[in-house]
C-alpha positions in Angstrom: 36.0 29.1 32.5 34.1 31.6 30.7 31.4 33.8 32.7 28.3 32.1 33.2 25.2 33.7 32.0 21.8 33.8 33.5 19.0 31.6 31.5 16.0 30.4 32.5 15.9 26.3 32.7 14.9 25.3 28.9 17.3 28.3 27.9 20.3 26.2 29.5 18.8 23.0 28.9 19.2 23.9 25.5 22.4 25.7 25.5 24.1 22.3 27.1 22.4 20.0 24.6 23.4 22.4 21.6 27.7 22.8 23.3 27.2 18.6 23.7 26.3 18.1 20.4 29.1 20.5 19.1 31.7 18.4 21.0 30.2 14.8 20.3 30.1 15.5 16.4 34.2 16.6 16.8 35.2 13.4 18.5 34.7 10.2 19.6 32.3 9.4 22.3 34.6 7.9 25.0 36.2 11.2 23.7 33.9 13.3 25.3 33.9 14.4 29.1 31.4 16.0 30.8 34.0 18.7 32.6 34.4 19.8 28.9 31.1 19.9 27.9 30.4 22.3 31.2 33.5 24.4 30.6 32.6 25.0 27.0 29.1 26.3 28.4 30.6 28.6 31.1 28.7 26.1 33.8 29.9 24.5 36.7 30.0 20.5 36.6 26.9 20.3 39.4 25.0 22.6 37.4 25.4 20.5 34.0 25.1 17.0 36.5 21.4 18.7 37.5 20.4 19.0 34.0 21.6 15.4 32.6 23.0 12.8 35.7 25.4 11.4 33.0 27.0 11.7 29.7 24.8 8.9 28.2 21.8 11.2 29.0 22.9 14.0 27.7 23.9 12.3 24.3 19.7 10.6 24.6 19.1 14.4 24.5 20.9 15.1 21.9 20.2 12.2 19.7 16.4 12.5 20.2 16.9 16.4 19.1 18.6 15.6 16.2 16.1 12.7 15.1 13.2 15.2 15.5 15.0 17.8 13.6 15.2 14.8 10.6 11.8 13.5 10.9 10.4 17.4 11.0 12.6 18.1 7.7 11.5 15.1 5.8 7.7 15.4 5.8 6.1 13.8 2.6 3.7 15.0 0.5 1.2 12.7 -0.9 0.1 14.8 -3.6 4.3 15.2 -5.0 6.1 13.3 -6.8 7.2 10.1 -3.9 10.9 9.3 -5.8 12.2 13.3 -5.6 10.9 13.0 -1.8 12.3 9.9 -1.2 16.2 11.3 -2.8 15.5 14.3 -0.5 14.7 12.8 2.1 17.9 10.8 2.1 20.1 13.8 1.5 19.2 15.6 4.2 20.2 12.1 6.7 23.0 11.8 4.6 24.4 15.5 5.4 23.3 15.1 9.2 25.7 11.9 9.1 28.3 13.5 7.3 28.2 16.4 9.7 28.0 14.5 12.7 29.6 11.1 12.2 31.2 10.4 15.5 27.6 10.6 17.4 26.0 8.7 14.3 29.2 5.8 15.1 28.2 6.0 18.8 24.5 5.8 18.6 24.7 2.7 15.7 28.0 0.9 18.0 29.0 2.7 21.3 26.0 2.4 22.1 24.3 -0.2 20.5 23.2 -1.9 23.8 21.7 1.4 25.2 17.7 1.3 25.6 17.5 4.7 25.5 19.7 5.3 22.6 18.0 2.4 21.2 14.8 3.8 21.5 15.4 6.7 19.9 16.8 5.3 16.6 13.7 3.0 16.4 11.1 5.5 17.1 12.1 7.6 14.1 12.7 4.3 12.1 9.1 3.6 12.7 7.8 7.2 11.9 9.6 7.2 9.0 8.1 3.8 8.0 4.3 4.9 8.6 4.8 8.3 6.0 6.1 5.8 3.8 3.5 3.4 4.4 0.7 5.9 4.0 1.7 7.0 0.6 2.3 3.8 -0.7 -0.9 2.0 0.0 -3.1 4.4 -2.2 -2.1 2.3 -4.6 -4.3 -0.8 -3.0 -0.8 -2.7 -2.6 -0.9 -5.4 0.5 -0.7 -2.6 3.9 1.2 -6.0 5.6 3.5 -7.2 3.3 4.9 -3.8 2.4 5.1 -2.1 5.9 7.5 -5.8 6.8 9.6 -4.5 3.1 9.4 -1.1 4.3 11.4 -1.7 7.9 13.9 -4.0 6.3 14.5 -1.3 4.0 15.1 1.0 6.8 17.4 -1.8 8.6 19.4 -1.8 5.9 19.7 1.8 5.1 20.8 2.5 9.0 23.6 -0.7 8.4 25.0 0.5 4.9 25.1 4.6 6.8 27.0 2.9 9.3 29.7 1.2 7.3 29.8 4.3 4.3 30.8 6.6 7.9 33.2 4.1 9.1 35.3 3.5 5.8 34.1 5.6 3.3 34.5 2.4 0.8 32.2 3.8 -1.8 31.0 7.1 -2.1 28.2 9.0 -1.3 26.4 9.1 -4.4 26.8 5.2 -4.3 25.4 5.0 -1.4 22.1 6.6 -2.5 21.9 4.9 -5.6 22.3 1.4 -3.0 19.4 3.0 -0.9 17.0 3.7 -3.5 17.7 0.5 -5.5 17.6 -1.2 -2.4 14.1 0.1 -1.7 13.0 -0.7 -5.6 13.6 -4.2 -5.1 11.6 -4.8 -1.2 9.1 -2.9 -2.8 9.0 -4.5 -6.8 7.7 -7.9 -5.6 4.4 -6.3 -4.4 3.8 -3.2 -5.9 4.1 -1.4 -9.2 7.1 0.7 -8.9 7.8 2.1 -11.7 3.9 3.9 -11.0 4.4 4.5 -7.5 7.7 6.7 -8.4 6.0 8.6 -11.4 8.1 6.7 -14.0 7.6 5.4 -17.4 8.1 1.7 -18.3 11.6 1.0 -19.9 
């Protein structure tokens, strides 16, 4: 086991989230054992056990990291064009899937019964429904009917991430073309969409 260095409590806290997070992006969760995850910090297995009683809650921890890392790198401007946002936006989930697709598998199916996890997965849902939902009411569409379009949308995003990460059936540029079509037709029943994304008419 490597040497253990001295940190102050939110030092390690952080050290095991960030060596946990390494190790459940390289394999499967059931993959994952907390001996390794305290060897690859150069901690002892009580130490680690003081900081997160099990392996689920050190995976809450890193989930909920990881989910304010996205929600803090998607912010949208309501003054900028909402469409280039939007593609953003869904790039930069799209590369934190890609990049850690065994945790994203485990959070959407391992795990699928877990509160916590759970929780975590529909808290940034619903965050990312309200910036959504903030930009496209200026337009004086219905606040109701387009925040219940808005988290189906999001449902079906999560679903089709899920399945594009599991078997890769159609590519990644399909999959955001899916997503953004997707949201054009929730949306095109209610509100003028072709306005709310900056576009022409056809």
């Amino acid at each position: 086991m490597t040497k253990r260095r001295r940190l102050d409590p939110d030092e390690r806290r952080n050290q095991l989230v960030d060596v946990g997070a390494r190790l459940f992006a390289a394999k499967p969760y059931h993959d994952v054992l907390m001996e390794d995850v305290a060897e690859q910090a150069g901690v002892s297995r009580a130490l680690l056990y003081r900081y997160f009683p099990n392996k689920r809650a050190l995976f809450a921890a890193i989930y909920r990291q990881a989910a304010d890392r996205l929600l803090t790198d998607t912010r949208i401007d309501p003054t900028g064009p909402l469409l280039e946002q939007l593609s953003a936006g869904l790039d930069i989930h799209f590369d934190y899937f890609a990049a850690n697709q065994h945790a994203v598998l485990a959070a959407n199916r391992a795990l699928v019964g877990d509160p916590v996890i759970q929780a975590i997965i529909a808290d940034e849902l619903a965050e990312l429904r309200q910036r959504l939902l903030d930009v496209i009411v200026l337009d004086g569409s219905p606040r109701d009917t387009v925040s219940a379009a808005l988290t189906s949308w999001l449902v079906f995003v999560r679903a089709l991430c899920v399945e594009w990460l599991s078997g890769e059936a159609f590519s990644r540029a399909e999959l955001h073309d899916m997503c953004v079509g997707a949201l054009r037709g929730a949306l095109g029943a209610v509100t003028d969409v072709d306005r709310l994304f900056g576009e022409a008419a056809g």
